[in-house]
N, CA, C and O atoms as CSV, one atom per row, in Angstrom:
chain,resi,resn,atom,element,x,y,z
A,1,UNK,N,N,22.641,14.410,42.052
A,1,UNK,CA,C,21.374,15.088,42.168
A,1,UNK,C,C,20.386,14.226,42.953
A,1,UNK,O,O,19.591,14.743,43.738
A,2,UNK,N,N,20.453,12.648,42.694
A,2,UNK,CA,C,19.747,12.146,43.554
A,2,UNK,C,C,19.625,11.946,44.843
A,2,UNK,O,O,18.783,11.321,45.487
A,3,UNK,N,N,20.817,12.710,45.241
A,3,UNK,CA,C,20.872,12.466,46.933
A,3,UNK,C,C,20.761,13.708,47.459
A,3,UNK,O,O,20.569,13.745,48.675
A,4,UNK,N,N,20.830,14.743,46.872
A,4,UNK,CA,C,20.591,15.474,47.258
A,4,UNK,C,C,18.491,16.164,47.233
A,4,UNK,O,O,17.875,16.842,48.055
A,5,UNK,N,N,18.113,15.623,46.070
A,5,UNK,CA,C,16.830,15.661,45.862
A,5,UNK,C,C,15.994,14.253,45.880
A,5,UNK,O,O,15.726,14.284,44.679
A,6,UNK,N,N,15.571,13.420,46.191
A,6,UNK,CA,C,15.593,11.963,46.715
A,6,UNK,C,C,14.368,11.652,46.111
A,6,UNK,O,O,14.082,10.465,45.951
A,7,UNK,N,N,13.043,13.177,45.491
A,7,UNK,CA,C,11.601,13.235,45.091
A,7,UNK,C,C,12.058,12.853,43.658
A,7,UNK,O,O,11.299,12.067,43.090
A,8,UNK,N,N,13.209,13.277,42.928
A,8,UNK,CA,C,13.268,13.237,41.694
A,8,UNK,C,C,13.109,12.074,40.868
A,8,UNK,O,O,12.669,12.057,39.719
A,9,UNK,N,N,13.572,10.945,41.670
A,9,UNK,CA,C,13.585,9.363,41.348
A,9,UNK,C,C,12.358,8.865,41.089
A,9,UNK,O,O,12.106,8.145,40.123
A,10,UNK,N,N,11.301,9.343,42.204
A,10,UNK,CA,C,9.643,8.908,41.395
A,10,UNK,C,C,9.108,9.936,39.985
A,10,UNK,O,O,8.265,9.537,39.181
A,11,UNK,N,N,9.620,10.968,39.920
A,11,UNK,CA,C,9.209,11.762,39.074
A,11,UNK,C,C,9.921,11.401,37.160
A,11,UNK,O,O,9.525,11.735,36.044
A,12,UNK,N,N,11.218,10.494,37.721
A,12,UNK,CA,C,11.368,10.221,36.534
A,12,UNK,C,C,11.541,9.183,36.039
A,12,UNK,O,O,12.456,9.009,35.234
A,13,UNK,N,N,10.680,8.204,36.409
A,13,UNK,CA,C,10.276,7.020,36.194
A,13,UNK,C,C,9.123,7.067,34.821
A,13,UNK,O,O,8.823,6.048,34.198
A,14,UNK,N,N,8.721,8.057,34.593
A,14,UNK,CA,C,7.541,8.400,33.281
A,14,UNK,C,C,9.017,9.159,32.364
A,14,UNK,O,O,9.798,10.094,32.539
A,15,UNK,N,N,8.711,7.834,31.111
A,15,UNK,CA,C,9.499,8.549,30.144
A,15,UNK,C,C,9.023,9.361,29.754
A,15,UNK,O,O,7.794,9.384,29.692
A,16,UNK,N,N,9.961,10.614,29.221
A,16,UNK,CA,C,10.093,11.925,28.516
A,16,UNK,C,C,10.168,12.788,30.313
A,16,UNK,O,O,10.643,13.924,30.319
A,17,UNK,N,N,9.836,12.361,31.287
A,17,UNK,CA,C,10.658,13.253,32.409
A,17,UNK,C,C,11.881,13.012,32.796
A,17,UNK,O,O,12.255,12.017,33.417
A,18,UNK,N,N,12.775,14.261,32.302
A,18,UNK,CA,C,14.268,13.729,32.296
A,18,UNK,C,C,14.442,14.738,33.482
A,18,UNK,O,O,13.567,15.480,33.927
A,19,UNK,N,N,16.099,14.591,34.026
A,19,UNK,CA,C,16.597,15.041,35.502
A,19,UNK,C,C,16.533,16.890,35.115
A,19,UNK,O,O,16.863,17.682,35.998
A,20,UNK,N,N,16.178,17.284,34.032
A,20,UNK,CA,C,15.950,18.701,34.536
A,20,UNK,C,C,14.367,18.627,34.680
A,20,UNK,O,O,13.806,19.300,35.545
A,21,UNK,N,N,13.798,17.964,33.989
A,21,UNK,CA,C,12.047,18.531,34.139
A,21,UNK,C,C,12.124,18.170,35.809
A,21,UNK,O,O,11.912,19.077,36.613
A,22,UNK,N,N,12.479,16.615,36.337
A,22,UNK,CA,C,11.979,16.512,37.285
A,22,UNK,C,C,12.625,18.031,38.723
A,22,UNK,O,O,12.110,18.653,39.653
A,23,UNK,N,N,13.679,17.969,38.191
A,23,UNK,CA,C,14.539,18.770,39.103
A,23,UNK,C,C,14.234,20.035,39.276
A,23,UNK,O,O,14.864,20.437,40.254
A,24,UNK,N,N,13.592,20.856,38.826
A,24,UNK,CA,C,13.007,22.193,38.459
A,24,UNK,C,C,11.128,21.799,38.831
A,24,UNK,O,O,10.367,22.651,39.290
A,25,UNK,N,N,10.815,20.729,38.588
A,25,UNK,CA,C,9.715,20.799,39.052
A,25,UNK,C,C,9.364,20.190,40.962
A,25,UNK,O,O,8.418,20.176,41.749
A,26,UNK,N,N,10.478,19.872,40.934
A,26,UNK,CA,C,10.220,19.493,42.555
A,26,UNK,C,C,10.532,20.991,43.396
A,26,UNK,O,O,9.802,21.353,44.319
A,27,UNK,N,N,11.810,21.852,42.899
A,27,UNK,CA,C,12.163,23.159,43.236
A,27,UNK,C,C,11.083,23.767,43.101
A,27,UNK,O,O,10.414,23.852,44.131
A,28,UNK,N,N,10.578,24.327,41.984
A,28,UNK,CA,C,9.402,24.923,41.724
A,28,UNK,C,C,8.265,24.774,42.748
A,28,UNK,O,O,7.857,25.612,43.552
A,29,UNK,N,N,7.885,23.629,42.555
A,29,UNK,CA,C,6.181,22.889,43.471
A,29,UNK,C,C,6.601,23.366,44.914
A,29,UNK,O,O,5.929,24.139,45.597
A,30,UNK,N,N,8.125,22.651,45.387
A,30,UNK,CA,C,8.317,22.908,46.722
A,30,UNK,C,C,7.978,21.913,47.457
A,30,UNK,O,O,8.481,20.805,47.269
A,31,UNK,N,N,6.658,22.243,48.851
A,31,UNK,CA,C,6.244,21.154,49.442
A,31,UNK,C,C,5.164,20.913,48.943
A,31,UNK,O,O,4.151,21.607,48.863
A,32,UNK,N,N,5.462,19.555,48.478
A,32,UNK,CA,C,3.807,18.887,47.337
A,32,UNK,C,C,2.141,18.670,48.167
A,32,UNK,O,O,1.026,18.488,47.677
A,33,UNK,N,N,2.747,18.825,50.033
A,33,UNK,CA,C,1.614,18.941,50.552
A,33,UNK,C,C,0.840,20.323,50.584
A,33,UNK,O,O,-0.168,20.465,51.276
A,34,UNK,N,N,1.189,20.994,50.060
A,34,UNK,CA,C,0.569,22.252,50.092
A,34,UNK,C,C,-1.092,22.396,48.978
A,34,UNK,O,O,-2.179,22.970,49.031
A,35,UNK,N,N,-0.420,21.561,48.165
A,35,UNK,CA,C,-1.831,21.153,46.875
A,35,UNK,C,C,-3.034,20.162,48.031
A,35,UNK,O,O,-2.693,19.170,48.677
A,36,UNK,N,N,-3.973,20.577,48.024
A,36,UNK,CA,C,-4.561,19.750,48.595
A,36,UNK,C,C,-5.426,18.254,48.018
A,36,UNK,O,O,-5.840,17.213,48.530
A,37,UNK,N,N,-5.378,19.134,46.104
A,37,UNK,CA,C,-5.991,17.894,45.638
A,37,UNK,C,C,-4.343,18.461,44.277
A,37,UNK,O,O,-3.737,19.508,44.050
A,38,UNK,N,N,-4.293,17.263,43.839
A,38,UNK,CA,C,-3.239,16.772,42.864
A,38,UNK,C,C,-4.009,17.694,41.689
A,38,UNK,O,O,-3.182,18.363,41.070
A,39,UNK,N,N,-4.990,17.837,41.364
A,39,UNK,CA,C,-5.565,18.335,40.025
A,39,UNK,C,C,-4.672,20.255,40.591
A,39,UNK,O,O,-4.088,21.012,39.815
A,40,UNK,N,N,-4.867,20.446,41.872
A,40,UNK,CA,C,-4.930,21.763,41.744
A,40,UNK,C,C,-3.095,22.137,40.927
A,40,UNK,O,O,-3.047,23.194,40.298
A,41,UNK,N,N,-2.020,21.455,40.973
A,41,UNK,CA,C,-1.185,21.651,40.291
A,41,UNK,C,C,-0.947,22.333,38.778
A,41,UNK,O,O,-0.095,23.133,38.394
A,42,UNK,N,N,-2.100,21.654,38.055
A,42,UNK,CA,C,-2.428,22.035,37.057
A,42,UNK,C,C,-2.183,23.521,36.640
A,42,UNK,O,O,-1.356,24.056,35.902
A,43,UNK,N,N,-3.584,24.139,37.663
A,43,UNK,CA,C,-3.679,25.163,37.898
A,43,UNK,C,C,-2.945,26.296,37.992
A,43,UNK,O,O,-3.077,27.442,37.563
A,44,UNK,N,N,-1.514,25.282,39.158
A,44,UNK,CA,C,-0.444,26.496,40.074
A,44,UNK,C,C,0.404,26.673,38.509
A,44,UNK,O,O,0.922,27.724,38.131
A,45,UNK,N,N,0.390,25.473,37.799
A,45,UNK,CA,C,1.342,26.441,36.751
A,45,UNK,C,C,1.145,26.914,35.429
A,45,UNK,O,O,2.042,27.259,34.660
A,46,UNK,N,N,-0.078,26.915,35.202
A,46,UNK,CA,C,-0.941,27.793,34.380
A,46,UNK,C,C,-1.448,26.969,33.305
A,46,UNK,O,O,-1.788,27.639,32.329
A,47,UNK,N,N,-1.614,25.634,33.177
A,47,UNK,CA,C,-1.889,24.776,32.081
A,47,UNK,C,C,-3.471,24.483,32.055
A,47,UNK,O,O,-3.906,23.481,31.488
A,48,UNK,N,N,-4.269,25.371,32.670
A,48,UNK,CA,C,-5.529,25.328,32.674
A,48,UNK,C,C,-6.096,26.879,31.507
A,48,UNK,O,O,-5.616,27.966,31.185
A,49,UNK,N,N,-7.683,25.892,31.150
A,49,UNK,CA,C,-8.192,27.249,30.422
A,49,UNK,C,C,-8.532,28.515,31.376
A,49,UNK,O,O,-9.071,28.468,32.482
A,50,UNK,N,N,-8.114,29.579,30.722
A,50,UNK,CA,C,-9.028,30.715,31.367
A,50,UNK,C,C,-10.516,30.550,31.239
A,50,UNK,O,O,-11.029,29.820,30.391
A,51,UNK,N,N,-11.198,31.271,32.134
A,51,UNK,CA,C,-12.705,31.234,31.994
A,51,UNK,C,C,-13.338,32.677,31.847
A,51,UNK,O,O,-12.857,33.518,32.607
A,52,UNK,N,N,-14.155,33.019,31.149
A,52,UNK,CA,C,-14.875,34.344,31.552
A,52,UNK,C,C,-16.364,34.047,30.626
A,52,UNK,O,O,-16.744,34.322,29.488
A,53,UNK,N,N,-16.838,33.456,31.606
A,53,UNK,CA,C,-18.887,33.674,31.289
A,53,UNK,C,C,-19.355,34.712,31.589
A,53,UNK,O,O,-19.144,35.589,32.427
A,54,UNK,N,N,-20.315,34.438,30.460
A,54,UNK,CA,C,-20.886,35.977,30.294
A,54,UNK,C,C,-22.238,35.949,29.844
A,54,UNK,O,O,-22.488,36.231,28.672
A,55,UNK,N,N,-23.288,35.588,30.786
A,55,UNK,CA,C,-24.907,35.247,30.710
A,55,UNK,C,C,-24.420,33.598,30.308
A,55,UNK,O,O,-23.870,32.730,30.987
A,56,UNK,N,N,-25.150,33.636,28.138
A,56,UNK,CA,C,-25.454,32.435,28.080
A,56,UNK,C,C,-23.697,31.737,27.543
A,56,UNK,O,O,-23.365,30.554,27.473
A,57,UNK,N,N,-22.831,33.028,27.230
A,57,UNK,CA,C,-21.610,32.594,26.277
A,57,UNK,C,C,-20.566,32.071,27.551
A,57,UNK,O,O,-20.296,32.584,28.637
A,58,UNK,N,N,-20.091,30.734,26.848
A,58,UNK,CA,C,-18.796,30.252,27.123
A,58,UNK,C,C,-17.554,30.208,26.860
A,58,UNK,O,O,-16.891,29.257,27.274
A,59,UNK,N,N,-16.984,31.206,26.132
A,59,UNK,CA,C,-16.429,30.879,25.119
A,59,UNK,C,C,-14.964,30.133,25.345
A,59,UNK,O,O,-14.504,30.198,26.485
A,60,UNK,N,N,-14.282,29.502,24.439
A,60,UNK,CA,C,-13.050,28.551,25.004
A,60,UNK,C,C,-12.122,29.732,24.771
A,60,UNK,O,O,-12.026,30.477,23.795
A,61,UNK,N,N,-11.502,29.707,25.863
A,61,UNK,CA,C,-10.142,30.590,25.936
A,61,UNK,C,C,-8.539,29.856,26.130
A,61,UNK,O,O,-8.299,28.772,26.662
A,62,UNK,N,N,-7.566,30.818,25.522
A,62,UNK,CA,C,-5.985,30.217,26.074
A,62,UNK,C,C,-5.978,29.781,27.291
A,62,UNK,O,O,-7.051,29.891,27.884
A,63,UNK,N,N,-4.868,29.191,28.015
A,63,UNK,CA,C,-4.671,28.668,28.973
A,63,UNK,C,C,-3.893,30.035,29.867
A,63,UNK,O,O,-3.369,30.995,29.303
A,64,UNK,N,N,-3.954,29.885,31.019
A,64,UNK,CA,C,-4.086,31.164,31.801
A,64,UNK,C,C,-2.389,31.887,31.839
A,64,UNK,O,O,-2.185,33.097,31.938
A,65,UNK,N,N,-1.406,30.929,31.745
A,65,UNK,CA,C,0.072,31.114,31.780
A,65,UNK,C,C,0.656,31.680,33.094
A,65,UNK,O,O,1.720,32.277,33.262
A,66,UNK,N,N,-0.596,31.242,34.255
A,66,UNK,CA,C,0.133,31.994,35.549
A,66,UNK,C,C,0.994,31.131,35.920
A,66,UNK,O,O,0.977,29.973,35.504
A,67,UNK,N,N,1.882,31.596,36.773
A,67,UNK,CA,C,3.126,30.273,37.536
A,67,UNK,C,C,4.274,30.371,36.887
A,67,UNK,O,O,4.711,31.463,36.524
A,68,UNK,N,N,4.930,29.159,36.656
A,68,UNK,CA,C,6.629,29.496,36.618
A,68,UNK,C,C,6.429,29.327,34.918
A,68,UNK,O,O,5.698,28.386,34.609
A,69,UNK,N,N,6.863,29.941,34.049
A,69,UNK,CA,C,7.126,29.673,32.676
A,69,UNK,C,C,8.232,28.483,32.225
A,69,UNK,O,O,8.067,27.680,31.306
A,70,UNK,N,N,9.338,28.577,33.064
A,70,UNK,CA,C,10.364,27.295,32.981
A,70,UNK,C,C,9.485,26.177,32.982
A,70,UNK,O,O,9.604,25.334,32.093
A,71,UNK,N,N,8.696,26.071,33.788
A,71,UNK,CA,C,8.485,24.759,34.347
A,71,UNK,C,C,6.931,23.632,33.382
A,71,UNK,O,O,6.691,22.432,33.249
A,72,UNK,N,N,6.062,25.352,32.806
A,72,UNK,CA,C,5.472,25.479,32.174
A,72,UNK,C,C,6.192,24.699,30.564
A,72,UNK,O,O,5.725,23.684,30.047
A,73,UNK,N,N,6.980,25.219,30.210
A,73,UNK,CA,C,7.443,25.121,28.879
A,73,UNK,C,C,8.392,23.851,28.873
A,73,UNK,O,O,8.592,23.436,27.731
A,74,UNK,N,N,9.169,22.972,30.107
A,74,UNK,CA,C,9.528,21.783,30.175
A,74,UNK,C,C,8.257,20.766,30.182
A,74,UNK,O,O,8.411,19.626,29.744
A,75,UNK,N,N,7.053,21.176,30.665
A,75,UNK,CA,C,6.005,20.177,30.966
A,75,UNK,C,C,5.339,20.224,29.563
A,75,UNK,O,O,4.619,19.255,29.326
A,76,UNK,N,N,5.440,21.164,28.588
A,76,UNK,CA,C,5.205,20.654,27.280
A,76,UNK,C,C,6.040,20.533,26.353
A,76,UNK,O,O,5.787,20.327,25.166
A,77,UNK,N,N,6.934,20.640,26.784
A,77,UNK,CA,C,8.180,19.647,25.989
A,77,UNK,C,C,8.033,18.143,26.231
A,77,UNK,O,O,7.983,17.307,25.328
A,78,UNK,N,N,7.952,17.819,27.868
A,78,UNK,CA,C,8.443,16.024,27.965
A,78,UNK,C,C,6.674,15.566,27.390
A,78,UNK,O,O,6.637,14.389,27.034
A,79,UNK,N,N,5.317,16.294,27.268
A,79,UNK,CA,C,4.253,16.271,26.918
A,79,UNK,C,C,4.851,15.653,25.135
A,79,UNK,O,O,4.720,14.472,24.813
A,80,UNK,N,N,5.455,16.672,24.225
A,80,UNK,CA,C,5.311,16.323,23.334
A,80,UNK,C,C,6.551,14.675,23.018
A,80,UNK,O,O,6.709,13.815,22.152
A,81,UNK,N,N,7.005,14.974,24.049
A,81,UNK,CA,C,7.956,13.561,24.137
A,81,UNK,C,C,6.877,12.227,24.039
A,81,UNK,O,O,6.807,11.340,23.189
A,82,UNK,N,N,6.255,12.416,24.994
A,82,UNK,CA,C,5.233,11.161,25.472
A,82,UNK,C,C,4.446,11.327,23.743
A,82,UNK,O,O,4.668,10.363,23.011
A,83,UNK,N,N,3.597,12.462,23.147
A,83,UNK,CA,C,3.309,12.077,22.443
A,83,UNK,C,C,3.723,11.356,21.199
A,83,UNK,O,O,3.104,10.467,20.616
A,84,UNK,N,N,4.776,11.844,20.919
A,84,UNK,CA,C,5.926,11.438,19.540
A,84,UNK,C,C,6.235,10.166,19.884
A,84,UNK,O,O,5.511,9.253,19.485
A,85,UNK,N,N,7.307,9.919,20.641
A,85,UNK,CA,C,8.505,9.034,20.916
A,85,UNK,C,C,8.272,8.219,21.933
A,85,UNK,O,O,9.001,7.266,22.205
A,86,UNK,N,N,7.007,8.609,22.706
A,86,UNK,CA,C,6.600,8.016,24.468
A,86,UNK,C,C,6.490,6.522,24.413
A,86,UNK,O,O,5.880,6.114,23.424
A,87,UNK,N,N,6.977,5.528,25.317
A,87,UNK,CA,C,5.719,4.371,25.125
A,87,UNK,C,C,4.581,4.494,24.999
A,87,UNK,O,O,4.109,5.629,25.070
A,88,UNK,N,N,3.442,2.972,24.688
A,88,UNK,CA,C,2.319,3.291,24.656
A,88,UNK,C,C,2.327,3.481,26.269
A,88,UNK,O,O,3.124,2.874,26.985
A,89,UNK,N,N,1.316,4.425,26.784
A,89,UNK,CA,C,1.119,4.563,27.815
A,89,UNK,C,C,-0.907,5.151,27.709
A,89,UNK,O,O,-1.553,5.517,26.727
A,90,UNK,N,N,-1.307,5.002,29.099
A,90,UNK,CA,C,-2.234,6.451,29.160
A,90,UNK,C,C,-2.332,7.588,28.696
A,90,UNK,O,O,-3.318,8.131,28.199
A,91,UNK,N,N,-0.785,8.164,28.928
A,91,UNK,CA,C,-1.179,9.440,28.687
A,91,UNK,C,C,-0.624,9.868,27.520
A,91,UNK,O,O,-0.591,11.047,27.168
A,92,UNK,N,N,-0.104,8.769,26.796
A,92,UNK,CA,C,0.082,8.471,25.456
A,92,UNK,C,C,-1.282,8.657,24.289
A,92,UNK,O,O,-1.323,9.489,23.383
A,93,UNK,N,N,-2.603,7.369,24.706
A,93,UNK,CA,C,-3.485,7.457,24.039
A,93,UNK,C,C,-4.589,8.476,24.431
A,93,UNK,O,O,-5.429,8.715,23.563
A,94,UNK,N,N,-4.696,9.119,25.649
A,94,UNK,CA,C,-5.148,10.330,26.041
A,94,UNK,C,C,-5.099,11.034,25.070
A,94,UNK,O,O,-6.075,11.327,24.380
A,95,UNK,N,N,-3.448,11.564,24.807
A,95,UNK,CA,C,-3.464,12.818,24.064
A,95,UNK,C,C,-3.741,12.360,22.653
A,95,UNK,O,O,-4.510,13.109,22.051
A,96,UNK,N,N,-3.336,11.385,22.020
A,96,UNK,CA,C,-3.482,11.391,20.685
A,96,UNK,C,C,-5.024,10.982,20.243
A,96,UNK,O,O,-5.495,11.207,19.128
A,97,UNK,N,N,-5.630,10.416,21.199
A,97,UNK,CA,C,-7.336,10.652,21.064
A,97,UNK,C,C,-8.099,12.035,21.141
A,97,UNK,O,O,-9.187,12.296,20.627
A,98,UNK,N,N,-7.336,12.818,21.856
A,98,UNK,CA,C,-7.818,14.341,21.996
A,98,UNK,C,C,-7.398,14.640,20.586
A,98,UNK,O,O,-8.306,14.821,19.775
A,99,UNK,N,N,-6.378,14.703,20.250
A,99,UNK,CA,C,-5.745,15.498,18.772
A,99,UNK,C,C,-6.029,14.891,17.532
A,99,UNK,O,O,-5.602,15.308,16.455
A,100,UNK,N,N,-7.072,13.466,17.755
A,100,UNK,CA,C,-8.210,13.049,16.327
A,100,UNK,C,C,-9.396,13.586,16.323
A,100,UNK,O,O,-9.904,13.746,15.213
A,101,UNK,N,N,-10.293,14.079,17.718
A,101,UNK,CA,C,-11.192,14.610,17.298
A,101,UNK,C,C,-11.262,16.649,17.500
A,101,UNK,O,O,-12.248,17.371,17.353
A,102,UNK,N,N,-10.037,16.992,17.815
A,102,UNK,CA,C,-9.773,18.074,18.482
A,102,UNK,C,C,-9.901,19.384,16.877
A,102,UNK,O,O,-9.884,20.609,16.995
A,103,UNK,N,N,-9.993,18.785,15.849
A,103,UNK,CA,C,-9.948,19.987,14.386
A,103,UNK,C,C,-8.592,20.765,14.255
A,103,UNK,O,O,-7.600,20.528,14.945
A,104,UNK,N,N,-8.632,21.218,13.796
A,104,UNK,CA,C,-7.084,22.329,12.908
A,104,UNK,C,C,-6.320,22.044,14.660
A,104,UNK,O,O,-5.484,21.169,14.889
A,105,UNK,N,N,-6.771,22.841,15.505
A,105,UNK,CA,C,-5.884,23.140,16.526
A,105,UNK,C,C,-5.916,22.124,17.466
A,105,UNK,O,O,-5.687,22.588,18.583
A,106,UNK,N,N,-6.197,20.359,17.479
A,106,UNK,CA,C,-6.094,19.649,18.074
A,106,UNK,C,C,-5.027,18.928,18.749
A,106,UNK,O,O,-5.098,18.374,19.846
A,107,UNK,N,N,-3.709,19.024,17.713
A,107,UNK,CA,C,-2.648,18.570,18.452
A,107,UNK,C,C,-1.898,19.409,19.400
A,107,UNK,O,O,-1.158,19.080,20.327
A,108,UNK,N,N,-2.356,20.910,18.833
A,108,UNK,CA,C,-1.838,21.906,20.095
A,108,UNK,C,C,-2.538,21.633,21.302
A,108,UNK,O,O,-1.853,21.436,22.305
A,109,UNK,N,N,-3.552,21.592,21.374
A,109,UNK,CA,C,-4.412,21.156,22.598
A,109,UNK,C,C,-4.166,19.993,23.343
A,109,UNK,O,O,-3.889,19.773,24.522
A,110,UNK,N,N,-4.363,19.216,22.213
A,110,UNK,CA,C,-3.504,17.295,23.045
A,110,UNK,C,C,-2.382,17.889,23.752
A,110,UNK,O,O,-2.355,17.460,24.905
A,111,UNK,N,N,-1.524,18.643,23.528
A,111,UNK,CA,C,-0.223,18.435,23.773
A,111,UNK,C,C,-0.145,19.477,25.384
A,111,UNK,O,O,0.757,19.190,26.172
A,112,UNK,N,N,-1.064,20.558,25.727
A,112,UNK,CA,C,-1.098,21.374,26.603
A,112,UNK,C,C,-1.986,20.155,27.314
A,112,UNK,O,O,-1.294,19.575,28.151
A,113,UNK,N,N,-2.733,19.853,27.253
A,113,UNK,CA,C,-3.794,18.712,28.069
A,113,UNK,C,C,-3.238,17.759,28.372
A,113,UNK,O,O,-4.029,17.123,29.068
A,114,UNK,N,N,-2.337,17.237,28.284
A,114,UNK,CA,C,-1.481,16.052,28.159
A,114,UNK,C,C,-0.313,16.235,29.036
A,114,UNK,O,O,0.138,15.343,29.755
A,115,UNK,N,N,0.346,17.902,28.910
A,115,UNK,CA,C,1.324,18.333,29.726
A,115,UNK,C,C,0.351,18.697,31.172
A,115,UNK,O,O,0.779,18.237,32.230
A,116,UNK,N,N,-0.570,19.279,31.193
A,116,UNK,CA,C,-1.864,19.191,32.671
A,116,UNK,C,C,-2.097,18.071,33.185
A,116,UNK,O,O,-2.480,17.990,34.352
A,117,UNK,N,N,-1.867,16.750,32.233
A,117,UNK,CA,C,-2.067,15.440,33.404
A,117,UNK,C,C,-1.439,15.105,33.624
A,117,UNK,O,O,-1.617,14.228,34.469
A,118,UNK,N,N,0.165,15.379,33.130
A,118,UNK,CA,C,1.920,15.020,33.299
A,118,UNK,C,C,1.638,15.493,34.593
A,118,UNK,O,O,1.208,14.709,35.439
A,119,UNK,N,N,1.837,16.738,34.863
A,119,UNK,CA,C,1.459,17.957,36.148
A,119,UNK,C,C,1.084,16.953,37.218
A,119,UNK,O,O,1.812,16.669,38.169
A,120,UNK,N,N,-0.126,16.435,36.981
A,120,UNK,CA,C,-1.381,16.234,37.902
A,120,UNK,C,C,-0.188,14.416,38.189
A,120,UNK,O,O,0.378,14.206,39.262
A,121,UNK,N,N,-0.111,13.560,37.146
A,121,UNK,CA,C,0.660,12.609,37.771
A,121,UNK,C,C,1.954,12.657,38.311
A,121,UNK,O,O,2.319,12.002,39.287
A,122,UNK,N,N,2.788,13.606,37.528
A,122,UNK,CA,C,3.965,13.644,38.718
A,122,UNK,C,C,3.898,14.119,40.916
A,122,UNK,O,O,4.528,13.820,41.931
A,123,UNK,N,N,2.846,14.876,40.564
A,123,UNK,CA,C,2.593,14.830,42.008
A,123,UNK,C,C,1.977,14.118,42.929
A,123,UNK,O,O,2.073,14.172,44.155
A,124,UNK,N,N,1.234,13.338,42.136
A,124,UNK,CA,C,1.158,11.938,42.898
A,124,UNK,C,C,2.073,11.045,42.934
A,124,UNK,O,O,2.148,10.027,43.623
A,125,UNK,N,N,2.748,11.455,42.184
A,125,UNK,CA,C,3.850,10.160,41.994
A,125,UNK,C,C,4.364,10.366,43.181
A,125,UNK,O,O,4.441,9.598,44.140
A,126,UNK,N,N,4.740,11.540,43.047
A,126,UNK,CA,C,5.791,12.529,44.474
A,126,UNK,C,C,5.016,12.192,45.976
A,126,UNK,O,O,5.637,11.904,46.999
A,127,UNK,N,N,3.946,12.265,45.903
A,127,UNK,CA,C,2.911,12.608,46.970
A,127,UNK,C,C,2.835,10.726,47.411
A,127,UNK,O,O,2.764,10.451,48.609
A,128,UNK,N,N,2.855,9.681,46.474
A,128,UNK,CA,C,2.459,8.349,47.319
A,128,UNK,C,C,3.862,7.904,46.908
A,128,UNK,O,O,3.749,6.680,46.842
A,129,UNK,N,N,5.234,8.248,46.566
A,129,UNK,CA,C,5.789,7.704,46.283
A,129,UNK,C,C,5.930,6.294,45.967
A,129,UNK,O,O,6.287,5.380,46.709
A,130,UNK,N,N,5.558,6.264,44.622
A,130,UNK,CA,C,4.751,4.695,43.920
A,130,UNK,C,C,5.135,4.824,42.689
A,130,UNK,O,O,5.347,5.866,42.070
A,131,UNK,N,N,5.237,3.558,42.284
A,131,UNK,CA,C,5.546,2.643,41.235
A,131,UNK,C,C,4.741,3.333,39.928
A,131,UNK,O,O,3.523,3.191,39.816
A,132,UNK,N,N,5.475,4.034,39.025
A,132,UNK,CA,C,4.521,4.501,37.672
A,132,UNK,C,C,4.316,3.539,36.744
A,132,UNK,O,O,5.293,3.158,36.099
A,133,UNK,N,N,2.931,2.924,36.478
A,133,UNK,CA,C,2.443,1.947,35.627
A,133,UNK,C,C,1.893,3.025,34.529
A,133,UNK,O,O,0.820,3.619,34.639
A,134,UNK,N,N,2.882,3.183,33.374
A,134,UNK,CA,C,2.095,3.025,32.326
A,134,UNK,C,C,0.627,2.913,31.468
A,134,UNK,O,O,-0.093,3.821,31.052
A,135,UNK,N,N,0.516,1.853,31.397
A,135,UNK,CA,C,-1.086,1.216,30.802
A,135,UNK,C,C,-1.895,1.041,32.287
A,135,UNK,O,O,-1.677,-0.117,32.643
A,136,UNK,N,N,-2.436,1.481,32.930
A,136,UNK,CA,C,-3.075,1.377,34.320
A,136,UNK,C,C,-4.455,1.189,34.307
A,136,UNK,O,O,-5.122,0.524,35.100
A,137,UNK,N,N,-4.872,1.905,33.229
A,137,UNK,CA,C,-6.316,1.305,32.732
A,137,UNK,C,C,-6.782,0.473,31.820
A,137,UNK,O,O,-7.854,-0.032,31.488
A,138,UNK,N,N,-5.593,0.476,31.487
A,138,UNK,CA,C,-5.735,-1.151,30.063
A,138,UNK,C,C,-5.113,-2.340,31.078
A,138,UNK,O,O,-4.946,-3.388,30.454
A,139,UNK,N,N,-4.830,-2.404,32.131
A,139,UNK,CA,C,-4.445,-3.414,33.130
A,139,UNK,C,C,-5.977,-3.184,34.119
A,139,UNK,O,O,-6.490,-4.291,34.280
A,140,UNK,N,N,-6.519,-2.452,34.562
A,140,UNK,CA,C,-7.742,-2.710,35.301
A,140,UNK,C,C,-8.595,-3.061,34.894
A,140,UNK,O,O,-9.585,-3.250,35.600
């Protein structure tokens, strides 16, 4: 698989991305230059909130579920990997800081928010093909 897909090798350098998440998500994405900013990934596969304002109300809504569902439902799987079983990492204490102050439905949330910055770093990973550090802000 690696020679034939050559992106997959930076993508699974972050434990809990194993050779199907990465492999289905490089198929999926396609050409990673097409995102113009790395956040918009998020987006393409539906791990963002819906929005609908209305005057003064905001109200928090599900996440939108547009895009590929496979790819969707592997990115919160290796999500709940990182949280459980992950090294310490970033996006380790990310999520489990979201899911102490997050109430009843906080670890569901850590765990979709957590799979949105998986998203957002595997395509940089892909995009500068670079070295995944772990602790990156506890080292700066």
């Amino acid at each position: 698989m690696a020679e034939r897909w050559p992106a997959t090798q930076y993508l699974r350098q972050v434990k809990g991305v194993g050779a199907l998440t990465a492999l289905v998500y490089v198929l999926i994405v396609g050409d990673p230059k097409r995102f113009a900013r790395s956040r918009a990934v998020g987006a393409y596969v539906g791990l963002v909130p819906a929005s609908r304002n209305s005057g003064n109300s905001a109200p928090q809504l599900p996440i939108t579920k547009q895009g590929d569902q496979l790819l969707r439902r592997l990115l919160v799987q290796a999500s709940h990997y990182v949280l459980g079983l992950g090294e310490d990492s970033d996006l380790k204490r990310f999520g489990l800081q979201l899911a102490q102050r997050g109430g009843k439905n906080g670890k569901k949330r850590a765990v979709v928010a957590v799979a949105r910055k998986l998203a957002v770093l595997l395509h940089r990973l892909w995009i500068d093909k670079s070295k995944y550090v772990p602790l990156r802000s506890a080292t700066a």
